[in-house]
C-alpha positions as CSV (number, residue, x, y, z in Angstrom):
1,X,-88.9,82.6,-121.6
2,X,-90.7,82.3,-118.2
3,X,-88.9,81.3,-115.4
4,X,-91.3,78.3,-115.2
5,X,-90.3,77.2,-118.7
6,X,-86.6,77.5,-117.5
7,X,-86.7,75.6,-115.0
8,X,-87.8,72.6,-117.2
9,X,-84.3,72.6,-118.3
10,X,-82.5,72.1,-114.5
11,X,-85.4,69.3,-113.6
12,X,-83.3,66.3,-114.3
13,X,-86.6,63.9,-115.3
14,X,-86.5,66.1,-118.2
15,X,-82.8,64.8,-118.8
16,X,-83.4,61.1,-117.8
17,X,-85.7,60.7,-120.8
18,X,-83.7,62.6,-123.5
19,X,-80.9,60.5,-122.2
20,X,-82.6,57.7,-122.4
21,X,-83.9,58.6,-126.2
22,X,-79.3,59.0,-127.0
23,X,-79.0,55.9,-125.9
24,X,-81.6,54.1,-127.8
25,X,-80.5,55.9,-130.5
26,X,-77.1,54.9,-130.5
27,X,-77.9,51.7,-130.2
28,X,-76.4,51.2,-127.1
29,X,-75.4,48.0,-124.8
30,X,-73.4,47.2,-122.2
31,X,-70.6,46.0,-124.2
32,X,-70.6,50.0,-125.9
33,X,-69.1,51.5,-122.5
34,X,-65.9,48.8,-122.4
35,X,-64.0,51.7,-124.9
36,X,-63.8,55.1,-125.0
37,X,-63.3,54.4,-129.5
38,X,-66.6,52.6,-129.4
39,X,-68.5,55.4,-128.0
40,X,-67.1,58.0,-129.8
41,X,-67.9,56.0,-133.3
42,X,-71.4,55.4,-131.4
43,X,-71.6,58.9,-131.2
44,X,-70.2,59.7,-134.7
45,X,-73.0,57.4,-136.4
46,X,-75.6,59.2,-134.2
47,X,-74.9,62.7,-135.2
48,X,-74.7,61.3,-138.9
49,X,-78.2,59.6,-138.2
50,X,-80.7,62.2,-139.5
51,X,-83.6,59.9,-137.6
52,X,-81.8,59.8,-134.6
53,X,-81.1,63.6,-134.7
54,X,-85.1,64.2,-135.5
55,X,-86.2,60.9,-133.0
56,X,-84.0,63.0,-129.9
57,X,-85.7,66.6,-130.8
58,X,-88.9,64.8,-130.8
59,X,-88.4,63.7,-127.1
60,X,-87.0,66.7,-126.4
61,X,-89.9,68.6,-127.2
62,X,-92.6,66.0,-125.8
63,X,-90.6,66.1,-122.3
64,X,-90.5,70.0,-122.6
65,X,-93.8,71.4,-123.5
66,X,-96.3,71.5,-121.3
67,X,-99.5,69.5,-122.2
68,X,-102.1,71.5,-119.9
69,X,-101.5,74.6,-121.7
70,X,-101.7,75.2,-125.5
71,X,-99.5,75.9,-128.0
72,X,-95.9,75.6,-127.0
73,X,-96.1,78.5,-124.3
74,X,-96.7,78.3,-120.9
C-alpha cells in the first residue's frame, strides 16, 4: 500500500459516508438510539443482511478508490 492510499483510511469524509451507508442499512431513526437492546438487534439484523453487508462494501470501495487513476491502484 502507498502511503497516499493509507491515508484514505484516517480522512474522516471517507468515514462519514460509510457511516452514513450503516445507518441506512440498519434502517435507522431516531427512535433506534433510545436503547442500547434496539441497536444491538439493529446491528444483529445488519450483519445477518447479506445486501446490507454487500450495499456497505460497495460504499466502501466507491469512497476508497480513486477515480483519476485506473484500476484500483493509485
Amino acid at each position: 500500500m502507498t502511503k497516499k492510499s493509507t491515508n484514505r483510511w484516517k480522512n474522516p469524509w471517507l468515514w462519514v459516508g460509510v457511516i452514513g451507508v450503516i445507518l441506512t442499512a440498519l434502517n435507522v431513526n431516531a427512535s433506534s438510539f433510545t436503547s442500547w437492546v434496539e441497536l444491538g438487534h439493529g446491528f444483529l439484523n445488519f450483519v445477518q443482511n447479506p445486501f446490507a453487508l454487500g450495499t456497505v462494501a460497495m460504499s466502501l470501495l466507491g469512497n476508497y478508490v480513486d477515480p483519476t487513476t485506473g484500476g484500483l491502484k493509485d
